[in-house]
N, CA, C and O atoms as a GROMACS GRO file, in nm:
protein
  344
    1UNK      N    1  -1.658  -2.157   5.255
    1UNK     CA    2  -1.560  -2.077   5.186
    1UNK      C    3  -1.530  -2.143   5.051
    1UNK      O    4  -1.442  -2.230   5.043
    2UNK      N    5  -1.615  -2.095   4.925
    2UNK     CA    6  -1.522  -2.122   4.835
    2UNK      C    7  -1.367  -2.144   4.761
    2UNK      O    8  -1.281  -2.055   4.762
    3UNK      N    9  -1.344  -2.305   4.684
    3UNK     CA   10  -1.180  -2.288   4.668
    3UNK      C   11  -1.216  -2.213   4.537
    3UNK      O   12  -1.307  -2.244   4.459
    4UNK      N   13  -1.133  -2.112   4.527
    4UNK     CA   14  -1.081  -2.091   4.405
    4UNK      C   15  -0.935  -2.060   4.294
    4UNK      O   16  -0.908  -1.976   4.207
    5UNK      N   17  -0.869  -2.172   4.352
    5UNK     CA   18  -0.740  -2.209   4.351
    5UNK      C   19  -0.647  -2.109   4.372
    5UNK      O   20  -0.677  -2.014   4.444
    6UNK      N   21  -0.518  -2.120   4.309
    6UNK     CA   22  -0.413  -2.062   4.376
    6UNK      C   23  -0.395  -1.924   4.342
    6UNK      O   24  -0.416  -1.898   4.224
    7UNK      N   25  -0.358  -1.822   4.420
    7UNK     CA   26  -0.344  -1.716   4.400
    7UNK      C   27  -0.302  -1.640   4.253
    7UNK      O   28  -0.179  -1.634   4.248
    8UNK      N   29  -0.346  -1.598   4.169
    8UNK     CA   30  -0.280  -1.525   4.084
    8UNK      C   31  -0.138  -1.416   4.101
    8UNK      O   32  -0.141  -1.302   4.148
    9UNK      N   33  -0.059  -1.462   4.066
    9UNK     CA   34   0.038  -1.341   4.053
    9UNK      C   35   0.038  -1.237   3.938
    9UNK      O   36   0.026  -1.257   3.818
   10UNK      N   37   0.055  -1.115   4.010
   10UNK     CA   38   0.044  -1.019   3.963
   10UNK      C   39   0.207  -0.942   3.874
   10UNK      O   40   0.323  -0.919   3.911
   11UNK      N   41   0.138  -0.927   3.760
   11UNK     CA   42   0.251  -0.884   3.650
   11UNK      C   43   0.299  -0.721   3.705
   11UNK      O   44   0.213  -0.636   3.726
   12UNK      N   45   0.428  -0.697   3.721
   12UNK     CA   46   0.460  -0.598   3.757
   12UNK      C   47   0.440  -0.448   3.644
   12UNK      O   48   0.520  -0.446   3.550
   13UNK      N   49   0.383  -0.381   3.647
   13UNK     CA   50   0.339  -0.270   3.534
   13UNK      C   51   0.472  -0.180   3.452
   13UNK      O   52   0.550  -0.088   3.481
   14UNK      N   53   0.455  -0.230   3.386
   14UNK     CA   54   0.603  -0.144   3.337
   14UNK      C   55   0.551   0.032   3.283
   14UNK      O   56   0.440   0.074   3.248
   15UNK      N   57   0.646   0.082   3.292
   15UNK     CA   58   0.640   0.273   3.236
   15UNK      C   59   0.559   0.275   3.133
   15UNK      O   60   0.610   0.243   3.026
   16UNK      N   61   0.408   0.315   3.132
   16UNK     CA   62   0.410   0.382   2.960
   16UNK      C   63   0.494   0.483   2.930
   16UNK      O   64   0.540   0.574   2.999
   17UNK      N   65   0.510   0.445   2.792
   17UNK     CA   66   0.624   0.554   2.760
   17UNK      C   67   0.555   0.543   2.605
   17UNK      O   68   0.552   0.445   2.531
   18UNK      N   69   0.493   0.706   2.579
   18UNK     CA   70   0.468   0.770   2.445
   18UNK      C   71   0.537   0.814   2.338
   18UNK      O   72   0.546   0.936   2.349
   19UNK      N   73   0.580   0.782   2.256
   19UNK     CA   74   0.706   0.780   2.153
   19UNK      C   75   0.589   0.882   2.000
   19UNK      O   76   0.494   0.849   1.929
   20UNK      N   77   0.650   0.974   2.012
   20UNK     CA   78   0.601   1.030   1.887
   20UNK      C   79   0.734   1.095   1.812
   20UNK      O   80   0.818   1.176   1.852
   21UNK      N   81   0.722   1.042   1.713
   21UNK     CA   82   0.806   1.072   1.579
   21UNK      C   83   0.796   1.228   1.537
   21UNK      O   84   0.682   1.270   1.513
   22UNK      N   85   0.902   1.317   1.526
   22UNK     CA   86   0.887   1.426   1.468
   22UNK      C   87   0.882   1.445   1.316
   22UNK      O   88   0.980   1.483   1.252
   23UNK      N   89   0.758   1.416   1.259
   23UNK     CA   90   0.714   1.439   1.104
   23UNK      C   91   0.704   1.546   1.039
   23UNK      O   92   0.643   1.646   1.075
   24UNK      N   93   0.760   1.534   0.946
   24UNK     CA   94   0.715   1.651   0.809
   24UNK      C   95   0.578   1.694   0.821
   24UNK      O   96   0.517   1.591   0.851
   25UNK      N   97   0.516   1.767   0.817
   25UNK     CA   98   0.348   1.793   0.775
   25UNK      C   99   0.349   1.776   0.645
   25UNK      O  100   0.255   1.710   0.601
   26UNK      N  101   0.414   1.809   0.581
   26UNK     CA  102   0.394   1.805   0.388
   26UNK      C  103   0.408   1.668   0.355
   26UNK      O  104   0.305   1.624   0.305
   27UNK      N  105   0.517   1.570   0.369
   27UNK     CA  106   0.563   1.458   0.312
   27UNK      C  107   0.522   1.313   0.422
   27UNK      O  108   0.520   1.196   0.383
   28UNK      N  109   0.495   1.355   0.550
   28UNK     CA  110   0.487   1.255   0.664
   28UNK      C  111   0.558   1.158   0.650
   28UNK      O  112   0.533   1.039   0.633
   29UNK      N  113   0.692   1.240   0.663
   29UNK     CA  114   0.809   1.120   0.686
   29UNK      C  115   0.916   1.186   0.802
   29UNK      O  116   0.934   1.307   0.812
   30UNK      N  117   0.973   1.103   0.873
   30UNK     CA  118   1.076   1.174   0.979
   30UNK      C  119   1.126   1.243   0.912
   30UNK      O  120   1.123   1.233   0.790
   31UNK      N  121   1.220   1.380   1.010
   31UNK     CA  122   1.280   1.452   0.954
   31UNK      C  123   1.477   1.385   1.001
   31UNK      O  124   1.581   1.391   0.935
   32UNK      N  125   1.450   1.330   1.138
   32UNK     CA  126   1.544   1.280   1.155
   32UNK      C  127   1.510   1.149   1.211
   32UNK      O  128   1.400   1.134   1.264
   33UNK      N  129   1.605   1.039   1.202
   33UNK     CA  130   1.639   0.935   1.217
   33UNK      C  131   1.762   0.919   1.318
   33UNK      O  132   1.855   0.999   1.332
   34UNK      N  133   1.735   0.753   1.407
   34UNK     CA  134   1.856   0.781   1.476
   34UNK      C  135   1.944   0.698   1.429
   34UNK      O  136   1.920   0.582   1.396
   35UNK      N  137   2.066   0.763   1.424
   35UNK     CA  138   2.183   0.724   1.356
   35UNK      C  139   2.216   0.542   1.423
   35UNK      O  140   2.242   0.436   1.366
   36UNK      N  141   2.201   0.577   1.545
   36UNK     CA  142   2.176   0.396   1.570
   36UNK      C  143   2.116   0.323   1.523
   36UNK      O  144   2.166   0.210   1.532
   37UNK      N  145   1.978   0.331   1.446
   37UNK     CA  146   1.941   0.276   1.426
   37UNK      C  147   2.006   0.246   1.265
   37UNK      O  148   2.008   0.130   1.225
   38UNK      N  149   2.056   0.353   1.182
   38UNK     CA  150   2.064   0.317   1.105
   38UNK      C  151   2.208   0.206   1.066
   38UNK      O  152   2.223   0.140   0.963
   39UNK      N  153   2.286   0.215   1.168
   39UNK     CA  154   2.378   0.144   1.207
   39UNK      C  155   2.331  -0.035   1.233
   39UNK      O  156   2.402  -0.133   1.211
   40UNK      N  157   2.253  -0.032   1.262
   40UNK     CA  158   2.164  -0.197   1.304
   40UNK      C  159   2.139  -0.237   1.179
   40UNK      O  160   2.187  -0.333   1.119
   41UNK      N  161   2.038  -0.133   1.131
   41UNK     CA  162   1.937  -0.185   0.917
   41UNK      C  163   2.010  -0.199   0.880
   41UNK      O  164   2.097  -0.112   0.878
   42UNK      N  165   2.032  -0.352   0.806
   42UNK     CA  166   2.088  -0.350   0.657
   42UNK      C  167   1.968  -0.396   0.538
   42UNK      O  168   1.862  -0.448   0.574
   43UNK      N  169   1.995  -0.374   0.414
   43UNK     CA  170   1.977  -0.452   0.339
   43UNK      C  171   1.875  -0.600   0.351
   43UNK      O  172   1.934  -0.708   0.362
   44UNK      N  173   1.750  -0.598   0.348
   44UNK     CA  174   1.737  -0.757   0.300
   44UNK      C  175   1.778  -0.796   0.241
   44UNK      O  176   1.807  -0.909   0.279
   45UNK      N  177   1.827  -0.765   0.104
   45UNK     CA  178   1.847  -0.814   0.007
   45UNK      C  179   1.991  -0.816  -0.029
   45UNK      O  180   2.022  -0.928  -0.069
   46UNK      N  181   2.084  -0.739  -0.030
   46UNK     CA  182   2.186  -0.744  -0.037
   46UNK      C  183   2.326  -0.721   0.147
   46UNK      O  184   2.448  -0.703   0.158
   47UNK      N  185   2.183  -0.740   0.270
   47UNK     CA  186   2.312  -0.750   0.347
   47UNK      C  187   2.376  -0.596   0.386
   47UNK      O  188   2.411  -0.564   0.499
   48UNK      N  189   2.382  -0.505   0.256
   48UNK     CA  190   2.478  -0.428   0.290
   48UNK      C  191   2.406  -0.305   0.345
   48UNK      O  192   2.284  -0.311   0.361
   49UNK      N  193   2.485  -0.173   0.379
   49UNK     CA  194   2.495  -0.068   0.461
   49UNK      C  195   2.344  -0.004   0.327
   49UNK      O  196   2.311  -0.016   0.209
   50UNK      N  197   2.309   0.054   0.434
   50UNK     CA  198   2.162   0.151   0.373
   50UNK      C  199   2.169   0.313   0.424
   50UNK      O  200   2.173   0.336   0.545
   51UNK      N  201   2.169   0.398   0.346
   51UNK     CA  202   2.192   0.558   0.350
   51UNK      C  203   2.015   0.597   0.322
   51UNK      O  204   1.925   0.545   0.256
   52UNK      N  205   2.026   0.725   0.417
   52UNK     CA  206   1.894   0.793   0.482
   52UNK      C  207   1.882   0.899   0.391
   52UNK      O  208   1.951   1.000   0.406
   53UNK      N  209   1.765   0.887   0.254
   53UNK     CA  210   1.755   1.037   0.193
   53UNK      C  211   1.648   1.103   0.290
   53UNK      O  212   1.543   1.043   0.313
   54UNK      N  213   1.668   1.194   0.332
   54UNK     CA  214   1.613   1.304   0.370
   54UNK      C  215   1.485   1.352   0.291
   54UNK      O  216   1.375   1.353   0.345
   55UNK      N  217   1.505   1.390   0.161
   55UNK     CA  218   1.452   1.415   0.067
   55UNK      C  219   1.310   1.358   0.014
   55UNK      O  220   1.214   1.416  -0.039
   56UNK      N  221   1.335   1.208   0.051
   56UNK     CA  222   1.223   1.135  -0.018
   56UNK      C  223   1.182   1.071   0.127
   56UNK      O  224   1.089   0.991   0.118
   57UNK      N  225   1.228   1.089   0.247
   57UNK     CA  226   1.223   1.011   0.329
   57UNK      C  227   1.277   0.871   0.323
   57UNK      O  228   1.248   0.816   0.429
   58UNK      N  229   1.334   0.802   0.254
   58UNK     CA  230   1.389   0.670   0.247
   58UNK      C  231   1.487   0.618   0.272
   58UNK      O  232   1.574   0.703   0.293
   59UNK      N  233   1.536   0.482   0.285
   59UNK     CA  234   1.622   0.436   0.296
   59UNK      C  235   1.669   0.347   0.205
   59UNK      O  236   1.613   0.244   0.168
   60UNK      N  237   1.793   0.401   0.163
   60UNK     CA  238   1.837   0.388  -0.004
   60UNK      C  239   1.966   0.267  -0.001
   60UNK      O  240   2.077   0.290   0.048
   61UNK      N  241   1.932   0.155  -0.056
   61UNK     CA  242   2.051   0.092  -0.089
   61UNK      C  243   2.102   0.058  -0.241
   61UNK      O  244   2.061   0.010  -0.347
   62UNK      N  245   2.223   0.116  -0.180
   62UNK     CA  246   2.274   0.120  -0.340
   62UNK      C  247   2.302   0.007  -0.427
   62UNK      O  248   2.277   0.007  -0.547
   63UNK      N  249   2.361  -0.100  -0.354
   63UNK     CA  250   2.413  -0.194  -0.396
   63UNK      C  251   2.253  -0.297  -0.461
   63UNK      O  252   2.260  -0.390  -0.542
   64UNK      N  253   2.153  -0.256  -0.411
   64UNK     CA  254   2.013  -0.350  -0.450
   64UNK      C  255   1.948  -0.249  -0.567
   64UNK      O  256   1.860  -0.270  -0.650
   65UNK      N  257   2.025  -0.137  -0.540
   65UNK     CA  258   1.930  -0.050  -0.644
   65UNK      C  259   1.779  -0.026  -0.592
   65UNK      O  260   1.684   0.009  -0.663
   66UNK      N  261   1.777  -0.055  -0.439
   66UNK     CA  262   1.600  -0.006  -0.368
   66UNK      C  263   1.649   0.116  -0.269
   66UNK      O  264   1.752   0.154  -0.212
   67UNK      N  265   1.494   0.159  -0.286
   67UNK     CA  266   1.477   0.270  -0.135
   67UNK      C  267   1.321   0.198  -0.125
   67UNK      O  268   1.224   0.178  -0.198
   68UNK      N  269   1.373   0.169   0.042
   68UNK     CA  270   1.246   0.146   0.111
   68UNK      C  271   1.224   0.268   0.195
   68UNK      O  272   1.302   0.342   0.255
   69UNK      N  273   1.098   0.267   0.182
   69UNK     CA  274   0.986   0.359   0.287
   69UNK      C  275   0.992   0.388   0.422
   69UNK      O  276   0.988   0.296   0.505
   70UNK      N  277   0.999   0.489   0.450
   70UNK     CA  278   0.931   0.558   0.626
   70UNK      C  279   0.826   0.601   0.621
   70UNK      O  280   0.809   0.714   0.574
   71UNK      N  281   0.728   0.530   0.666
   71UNK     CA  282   0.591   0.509   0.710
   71UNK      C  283   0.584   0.582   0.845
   71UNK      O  284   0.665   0.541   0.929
   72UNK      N  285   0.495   0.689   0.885
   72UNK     CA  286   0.482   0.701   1.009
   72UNK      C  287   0.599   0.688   1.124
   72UNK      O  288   0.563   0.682   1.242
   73UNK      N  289   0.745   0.684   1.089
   73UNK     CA  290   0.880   0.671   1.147
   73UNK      C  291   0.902   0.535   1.169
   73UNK      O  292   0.977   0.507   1.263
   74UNK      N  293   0.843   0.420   1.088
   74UNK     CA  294   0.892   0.298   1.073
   74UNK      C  295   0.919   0.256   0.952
   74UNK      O  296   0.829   0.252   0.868
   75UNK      N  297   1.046   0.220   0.924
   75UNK     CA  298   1.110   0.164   0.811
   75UNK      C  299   1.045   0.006   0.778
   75UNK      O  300   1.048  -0.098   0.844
   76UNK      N  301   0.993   0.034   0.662
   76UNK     CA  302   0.956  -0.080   0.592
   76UNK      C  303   1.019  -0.159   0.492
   76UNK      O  304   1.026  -0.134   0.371
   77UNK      N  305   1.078  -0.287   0.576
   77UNK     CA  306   1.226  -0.324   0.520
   77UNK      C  307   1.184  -0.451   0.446
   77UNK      O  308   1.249  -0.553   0.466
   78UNK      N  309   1.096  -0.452   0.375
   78UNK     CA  310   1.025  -0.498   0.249
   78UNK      C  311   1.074  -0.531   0.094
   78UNK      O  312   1.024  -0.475  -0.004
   79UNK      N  313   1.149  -0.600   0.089
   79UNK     CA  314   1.172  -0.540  -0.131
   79UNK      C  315   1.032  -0.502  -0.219
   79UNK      O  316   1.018  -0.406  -0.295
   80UNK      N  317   0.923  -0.617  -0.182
   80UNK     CA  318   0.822  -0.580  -0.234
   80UNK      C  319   0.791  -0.435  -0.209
   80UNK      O  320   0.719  -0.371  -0.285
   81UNK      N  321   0.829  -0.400  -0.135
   81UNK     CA  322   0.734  -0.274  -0.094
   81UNK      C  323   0.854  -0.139  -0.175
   81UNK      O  324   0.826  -0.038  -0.239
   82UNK      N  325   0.959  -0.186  -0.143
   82UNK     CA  326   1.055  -0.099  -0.181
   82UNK      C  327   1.017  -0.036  -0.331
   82UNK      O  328   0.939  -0.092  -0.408
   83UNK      N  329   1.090   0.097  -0.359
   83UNK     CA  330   1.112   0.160  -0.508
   83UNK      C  331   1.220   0.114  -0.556
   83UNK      O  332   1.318   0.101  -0.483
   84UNK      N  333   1.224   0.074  -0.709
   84UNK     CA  334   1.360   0.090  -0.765
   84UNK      C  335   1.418   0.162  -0.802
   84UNK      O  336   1.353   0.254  -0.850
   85UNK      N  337   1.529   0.175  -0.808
   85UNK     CA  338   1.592   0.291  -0.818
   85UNK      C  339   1.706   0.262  -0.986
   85UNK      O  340   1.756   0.156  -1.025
   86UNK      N  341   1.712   0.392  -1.046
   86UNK     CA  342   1.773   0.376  -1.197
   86UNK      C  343   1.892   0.350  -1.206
   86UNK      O  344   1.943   0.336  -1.318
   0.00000   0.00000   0.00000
């Protein structure tokens, strides 16, 4: 009888669970966001509260003068990546 040491334990399988974002077809950006979440994001850069344009898809802080990007329904909380804003 071969040893081949101690039993492996087995990882319990958790739920797949399929998460699809409801996108624009024209702009491919959410149409809605959840308000929790936007309650969590702040600011890299300045810390403070960040407002959801609809419009451009982004997330606009005023106080940095950026809107960062919604990519595929993930916020890219980047400055580099961010637009400036006038």
């Amino acid at each position: 009888m071969p040893c081949s040491g101690p039993p492996q334990a087995r990882r319990p399988r958790l739920p797949f669970r399929v998460w699809t974002p409801d996108l624009s077809d024209t702009f491919n950006t959410p149409v809605s966001v959840d308000p929790r979440l936007l309650e969590v994001l702040v600011c890299p850069v300045t810390r403070g509260k960040l407002t959801l344009d609809r419009k451009t898809g982004e997330l606009v802080s005023k106080g940095a003068k950026l809107a960062y990007p919604i990519r595929e329904g993930v916020p890219i909380m980047l400055p580099e990546e961010a637009r400036t804003l006038d």
